[in-house]
Residue, then its C-alpha position, 0 to 999 in steps of 0.5 A: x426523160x427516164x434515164x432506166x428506158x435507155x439502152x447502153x449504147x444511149x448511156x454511152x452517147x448521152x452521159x458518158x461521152x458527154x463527161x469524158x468530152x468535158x473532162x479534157x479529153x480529145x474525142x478525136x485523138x485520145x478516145x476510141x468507142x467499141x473497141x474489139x481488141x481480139x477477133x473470137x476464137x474460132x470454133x470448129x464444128x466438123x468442116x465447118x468453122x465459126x468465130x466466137x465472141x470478140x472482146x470489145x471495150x467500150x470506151x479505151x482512153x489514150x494519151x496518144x495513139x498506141x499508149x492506152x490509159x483507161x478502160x470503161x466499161x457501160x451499162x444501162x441504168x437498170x443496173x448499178x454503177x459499178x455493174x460493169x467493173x469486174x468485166x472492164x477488170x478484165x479488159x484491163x488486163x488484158x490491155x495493160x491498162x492502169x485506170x478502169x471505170x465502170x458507169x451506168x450514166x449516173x456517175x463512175x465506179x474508179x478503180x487504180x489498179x497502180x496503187x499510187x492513190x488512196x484508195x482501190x476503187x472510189x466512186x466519182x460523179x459524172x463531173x468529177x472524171x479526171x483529166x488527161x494529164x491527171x491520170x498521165x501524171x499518175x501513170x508515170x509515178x507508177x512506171x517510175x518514169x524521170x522527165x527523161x524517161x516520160x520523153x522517150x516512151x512518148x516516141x510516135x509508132x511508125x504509121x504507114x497511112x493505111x488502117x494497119x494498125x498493132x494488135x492489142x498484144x504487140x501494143x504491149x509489148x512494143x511499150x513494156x521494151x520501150x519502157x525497159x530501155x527508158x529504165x536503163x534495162x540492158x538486156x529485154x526478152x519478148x516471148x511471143x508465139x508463133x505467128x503472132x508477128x514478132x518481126x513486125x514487133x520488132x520493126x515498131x520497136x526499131x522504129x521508135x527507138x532509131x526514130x527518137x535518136x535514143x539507139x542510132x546504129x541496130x543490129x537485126x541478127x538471125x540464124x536463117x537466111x530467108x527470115x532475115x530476106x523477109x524482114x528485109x522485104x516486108x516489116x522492116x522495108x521503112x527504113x528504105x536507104x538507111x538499111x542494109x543487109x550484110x553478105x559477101x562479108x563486106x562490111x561498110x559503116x555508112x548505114x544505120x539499120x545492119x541485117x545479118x545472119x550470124x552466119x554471114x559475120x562468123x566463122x571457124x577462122x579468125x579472119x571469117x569473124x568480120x563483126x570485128x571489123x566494127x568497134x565494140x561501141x559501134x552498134x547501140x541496139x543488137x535485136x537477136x530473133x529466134x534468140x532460142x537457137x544458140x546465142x545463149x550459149x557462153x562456149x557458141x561462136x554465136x554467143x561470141x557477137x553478143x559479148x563482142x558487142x557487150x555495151x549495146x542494149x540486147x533485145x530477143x525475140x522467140x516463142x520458145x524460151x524453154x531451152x534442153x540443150x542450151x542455157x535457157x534465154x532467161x539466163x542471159x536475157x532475164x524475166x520475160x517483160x511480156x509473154x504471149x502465149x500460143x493458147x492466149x493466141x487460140x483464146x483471142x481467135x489471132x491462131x488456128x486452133x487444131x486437131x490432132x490424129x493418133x496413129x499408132x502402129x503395132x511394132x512401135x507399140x509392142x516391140x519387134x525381135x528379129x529372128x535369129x541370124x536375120x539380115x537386113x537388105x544389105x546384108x547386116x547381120x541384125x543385133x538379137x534386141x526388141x526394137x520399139x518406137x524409139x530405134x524405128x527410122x533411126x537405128x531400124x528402117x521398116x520399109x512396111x512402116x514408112x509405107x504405112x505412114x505415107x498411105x495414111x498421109x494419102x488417105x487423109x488428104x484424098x479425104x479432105x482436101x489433096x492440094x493442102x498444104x502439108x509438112x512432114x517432119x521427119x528424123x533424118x534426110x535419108x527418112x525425108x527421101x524415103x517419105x518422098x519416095x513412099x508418098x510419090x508412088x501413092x500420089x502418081x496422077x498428082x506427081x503426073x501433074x506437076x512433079x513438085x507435088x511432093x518434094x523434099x525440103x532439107x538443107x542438103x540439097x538445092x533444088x528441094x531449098x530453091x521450092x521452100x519459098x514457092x511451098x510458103x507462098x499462098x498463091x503457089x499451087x506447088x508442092x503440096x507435101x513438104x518432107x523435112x527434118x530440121x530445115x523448116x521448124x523455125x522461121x517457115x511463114x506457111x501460113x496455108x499449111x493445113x496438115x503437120x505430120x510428125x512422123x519425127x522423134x520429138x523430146x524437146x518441148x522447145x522443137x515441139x513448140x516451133x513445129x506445131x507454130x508451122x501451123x498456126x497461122x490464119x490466112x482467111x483469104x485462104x480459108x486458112x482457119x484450123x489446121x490438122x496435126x498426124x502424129x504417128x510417134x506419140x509426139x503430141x503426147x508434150x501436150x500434157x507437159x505442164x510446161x507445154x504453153x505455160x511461162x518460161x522455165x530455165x532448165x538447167x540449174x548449176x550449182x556453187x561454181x559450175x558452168x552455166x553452160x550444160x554439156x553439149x548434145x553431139x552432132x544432129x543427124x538431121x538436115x542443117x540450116x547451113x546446108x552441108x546435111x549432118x548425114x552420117x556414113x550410110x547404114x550408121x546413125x549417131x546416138x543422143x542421150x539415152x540413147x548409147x550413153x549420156x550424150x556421148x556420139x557413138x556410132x550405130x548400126x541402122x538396120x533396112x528391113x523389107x519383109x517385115x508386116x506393119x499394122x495400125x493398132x489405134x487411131x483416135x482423133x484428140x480435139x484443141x478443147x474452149x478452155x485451150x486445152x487438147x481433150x485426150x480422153x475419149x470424145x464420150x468421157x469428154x462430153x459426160x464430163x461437160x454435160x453433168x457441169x452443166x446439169x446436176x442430174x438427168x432429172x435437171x436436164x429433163x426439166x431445163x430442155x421441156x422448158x426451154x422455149x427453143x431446144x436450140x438454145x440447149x444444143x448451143x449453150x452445150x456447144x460453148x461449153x465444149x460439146x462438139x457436136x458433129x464428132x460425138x454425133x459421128x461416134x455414137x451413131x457410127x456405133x449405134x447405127x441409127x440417127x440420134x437427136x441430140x436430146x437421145x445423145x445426151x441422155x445416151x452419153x451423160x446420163x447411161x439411158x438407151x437412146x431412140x432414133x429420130x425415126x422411132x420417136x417421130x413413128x410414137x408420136x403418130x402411133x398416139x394420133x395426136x394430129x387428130x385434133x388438127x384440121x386441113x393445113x395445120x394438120x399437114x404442116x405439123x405432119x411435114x414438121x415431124x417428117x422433117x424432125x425425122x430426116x434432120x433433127x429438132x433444131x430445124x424444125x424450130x426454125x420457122x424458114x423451114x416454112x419456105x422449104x419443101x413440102x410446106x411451099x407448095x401447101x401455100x405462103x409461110x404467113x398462110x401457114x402461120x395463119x392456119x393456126x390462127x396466129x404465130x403464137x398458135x403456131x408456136x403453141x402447136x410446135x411446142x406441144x409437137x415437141x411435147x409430144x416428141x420428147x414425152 
């Protein structure tokens, strides 16, 4: 038996399962094989999408379900022991795994990454494997884990029966929260992105904790109504009769498992703070979702619940720790125990990734003046100032300007798709009333088919409220368009939401990241992959805010003996959850910080113009980059950039793409380091105004050289008479190929179905082609110096 003749699958299956089986470790229940634990991040290519490649494990050892131990990475026996250990390194990290092995069937390369051994890595013979409760008993010194403690972390996760099962992350994070609340830790913080299922993270955390008696009486506190009815309905729906969801504020202390709005248990008056009406000690566990939003602020009513409830465990959840307005979350909660990020979502292929189309208008970019004693529609006389980007929609109303926004919303979506889903951000209600109006006029069959194809969705009005549901529901054809300002930043499950447009002054990169969350969930059995971003008001330019998916910050800094509270912002002018508006007297708008005064509330003027013209000036598309950045230089500088990584000089492209067996093999591998084909090629023939292969687009791009056409290659080669030398068949099938290059480029033709095709199947059968060559190496060889021929 030649262990080297072995495939890795072999390896595994002969040598490896074998010892670990022999190890005392339970094949059934403690073991899994081939574990893909992300799904691919998904790769968009013009209209078209494909996934990449799925980290996958080899071996993930368990000590029981959901509680990983160790990692073991394969290899064939060609390569060494440890071949494999840097890749399962990897794995580890990623799982928050302890133990990693590598083997080649010979024995194990052991690596502790806890530091309880004696030393990092050791080699061990197949026989040698530890055991479950070896490796078990090491885990627990290294987490610092008491009897007690070992008991409680040991609680079963909730299991439904069906294969639903929590992702690699939320595994994390489920076990970090249970580890915390078994050290004694009283205040956790869970940073996860949005759409990566923090409620259903929640629910298990809940779960095991209830389930285990260590918490018997929870509080799940929210700050929007429909968040807490659709933890109520969906993730947290097991509790069953041991839950309520407190309303009408009554209070009654027969259940186990309370949800509640803040809303619903506080108030201005005394006698409207119903949580008093429980004793400080009644609650064990308060769970604050979205914990952003206010809770941290000492001087908020919010906040109030918290210290009320002081001698519970306190648990928030948000995708946004960073705080401008309040004290931070890090504040009142501590470090994060875990954090998953929006671009380690993208990374995993668990988020869409996406583009994002600026638009910039000429008022905006170059000022507007209004000429001496210009009044508005309503007779106001117009303040002589230069009015830029920041006054438009807020102390200046451009008519021209919301026209414009609403036609190239328009364009986009008769361009692609119109019933895509799509949500608006606007700065204000009376903005969002304008938009639905602009939009309604530039959509009328849409609206004749169903007048709920736009509709205007913010806290000041109940019909527009009432459709919020029916606008998140993938199977709801209506609305369409969904104009807002402040109602659907946060706790809007749109999972089918394919365009964001910002049209909405955005400085906080906590309110930046909750929008763009609005579209980053994947629904497949929607085609939901990717999703579009229409910025027309520099929004997105928080992408290159180093703090825009990077760890929690806190903000604010007091020093020796000031508040820990920063001054309060004033009133927003946008819509509120509560549903009263924030609107203020017509024709005045409220300035913020920067904006009339340091944060002072002063009122303002807002000025209607009809007869003023808007242009556009520039419209670019920026691309979600591989590396989970967004490419906001030019798509050419991008690509020269991503090619001369990969090839030293023209001279090294040259010599890798004669060699290469198939150029396709090229085309992809520039394709995974970032070149986006389909855009680059739109460009520069756009440009141009003749078809490029991708060979001409490199050399043109990355290296400065004068590109020929498809065509004008494919007429050199037959100036040459190079077919001479070929007879009857092979001479037609070669001259078809060189049409087909011209029509479609190389890629096509070095697929050998293309045999199947026109005109090549009515010259006969893709094996009597093939044969006209004399074998599939002739013809091999004669498409080989076909492209010779080509690229010479």
């Amino acid at each position: 038996m030649d262990k080297k003749t072995f495939s890795e699958r072999d390896i595994c299956t002969k040598f490896i399962a074998p010892a670990i089986q022999r190890a005392g470790w339970d094949i059934q229940t403690q073991v899994r094989e081939e574990v893909s634990f992300t799904k691919g991040r998904i790769i968009v290519r013009g209209k078209l999408h494909s996934r990449g490649r799925a980290r996958r494990a080899d071996f993930i050892l368990y000590h029981q379900p959901n509680l990983p131990l160790a990692v073991i990475e394969a290899k064939d026996n060609t390569h060494s022991v440890g071949a494999g250990m840097q890749q399962a390194l990897n794995y580890a990290e990623a799982l928050d795994v302890p133990f990693v092995f590598s083997s080649n069937g010979d024995g194990f390369l052991f690596h502790d990454r806890t530091g309880t051994g004696e030393k990092v890595e050791s080699a061990l013979s197949l026989e040698e494997f530890p055991a479950p409760d070896a490796l078990w008993r090491r885990y627990c010194q290294w987490k610092g884990f008491d009897a007690v403690a070992e008991q409680k972390v040991e609680t079963p996760y909730y299991d439904d029966g069906t294969s639903r099962a929590p992702r690699y992350y939320q595994v994390t994070a489920i076990n970090r929260t249970l580890e915390a609340v078994a050290r004694g830790q009283d205040r956790i913080l869970l940073v996860m992105a949005t759409g990566t299922g923090k409620t259903y993270t929640a629910f298990q955390i809940i779960w095991r904790l209830w389930k285990s008696r260590q918490k018997k009486r929870i509080l799940f506190l929210a700050d929007r109504n429909i968040l807490v009815d659709q933890t109520k309905n969906n993730d947290f729906k097991p509790f069953g009769a041991a839950m309520t969801k407190i309303s009408k504020r009554q209070i009654d202390t027969s259940y186990e498992i309370y949800l509640s709005l803040y809303q619903a248990v506080t108030g201005n008056d005394e006698e409207r703070n119903i949580y008093k009406q429980f004793s400080p000690d009644f609650f064990d566990l308060v769970v604050i979702d979205e914990c952003h939003r206010g809770s941290a602020a000492e001087n908020s009513a919010w906040r109030e619940i918290l210290d009320y409830f002081a001698g519970a465990t306190h648990i928030g959840l948000t995708a946004t720790p960073k705080e401008t307005k309040d004290v931070s979350s890090t504040h009142y909660f501590g470090e994060p125990v875990y954090t998953y990020s929006l671009k380690q979502g993208i990374e995993d292929g668990f988020l869409a990734p996406y583009k994002v189309v600026r638009i910039d208008f000429d008022k905006d970019l170059e000022g507007w003046r209004p000429p001496k004693g210009m009044v508005d529609k309503s007779g106001q006389l117009i303040e002589d100032r230069i009015y830029n980007q920041r006054d438009m929609d807020r102390g200046l109303v451009l008519e021209a300007r919301t026209q414009l926004v609403a036609q190239k919303i328009t364009e986009f979506l008769v361009a692609s798709d119109p019933f895509q889903k799509t949500i608006v951000f606007c700065d204000d209600i009376d903005h969002a009333e304008r938009m639905r109006q602009a939009l309604v006029n530039l959509n009328p069959e849409r609206v004749r088919e169903n007048r709920k194809y736009v509709m205007r969705i913010t806290g000041d009005e109940a019909e527009g409220k009432a459709e919020l549901d029916n606008f998140i529901n993938p199977e709801e054809r209506y609305p369409v368009i969904a104009c807002t300002s402040k109602l659907m930043t946060t706790g809007v499950d749109a999972q089918t939401c394919k365009l964001i447009v910002l049209d909405q002054h955005i400085k906080s990169m906590t309110e930046f990241k909750q929008i763009i969350g609005r579209g980053t969930r994947i629904n497949e059995d929607y085609g939901k992959y990717w999703f579009t971003i229409l910025d027309f008001k520099k929004a997105t330019e928080l992408f290159a805010d180093p703090a825009f998916d990077g760890e929690p910050v806190q903000i604010y800094k007091p020093g020796p003996g000031q508040s820990p509270v920063p001054p309060e912002m004033p009133p927003s002018t946008g819509d509120t959850q509560g549903g009263s508006g924030g609107t203020v007297a017509p024709g005045w708008t409220t300035a913020g910080p920067g904006e009339g005064g340091a944060g002072v509330s002063e009122p303002r003027p807002r000025y209607v113009v009809d007869n003023v013209e808007v242009r556009v000036v520039a419209e670019r598309v920026q691309y979600y980059g591989p590396d989970g950045r967004l490419i906001t230089e030019s798509l050419r500088d991008f690509t020269r950039d991503r090619v001369r990584r990969q090839f030293t000089s023209m001279d090294d492209f040259l010599r890798r793409w004669a060699d290469a067996d198939q150029k396709k093999a090229i085309i992809e591998e520039l394709a995974s380091h970032g070149v986006l084909w389909d855009e680059l090629t739109a460009e520069v023939e756009k440009k141009l105004g003749k078809a490029l292969d991708p060979f001409d687009l490199i050399c043109h791009v990355a290296f400065d050289q004068p590109p020929m056409s498809r065509r004008e290659r494919a007429d050199n080669v037959r100036k040459r008479n190079y077919f001479a030398k070929y007879q009857g068949t092979a001479r037609l099938v070669l001259e078809g190929l060189l049409d087909k290059y011209a029509d479609t480029g190389i890629a096509h033709i070095e697929d050998i179905r293309i045999l199947q095709l026109d005109p090549f199947r009515r010259l006969g059968a893709p094996i009597e082609l093939v044969r006209a060559f004399g074998s599939k190496a002739g013809y091999d060889s004669a498409l080989h110096e076909l492209e010779d021929q080509l690229y010479g």
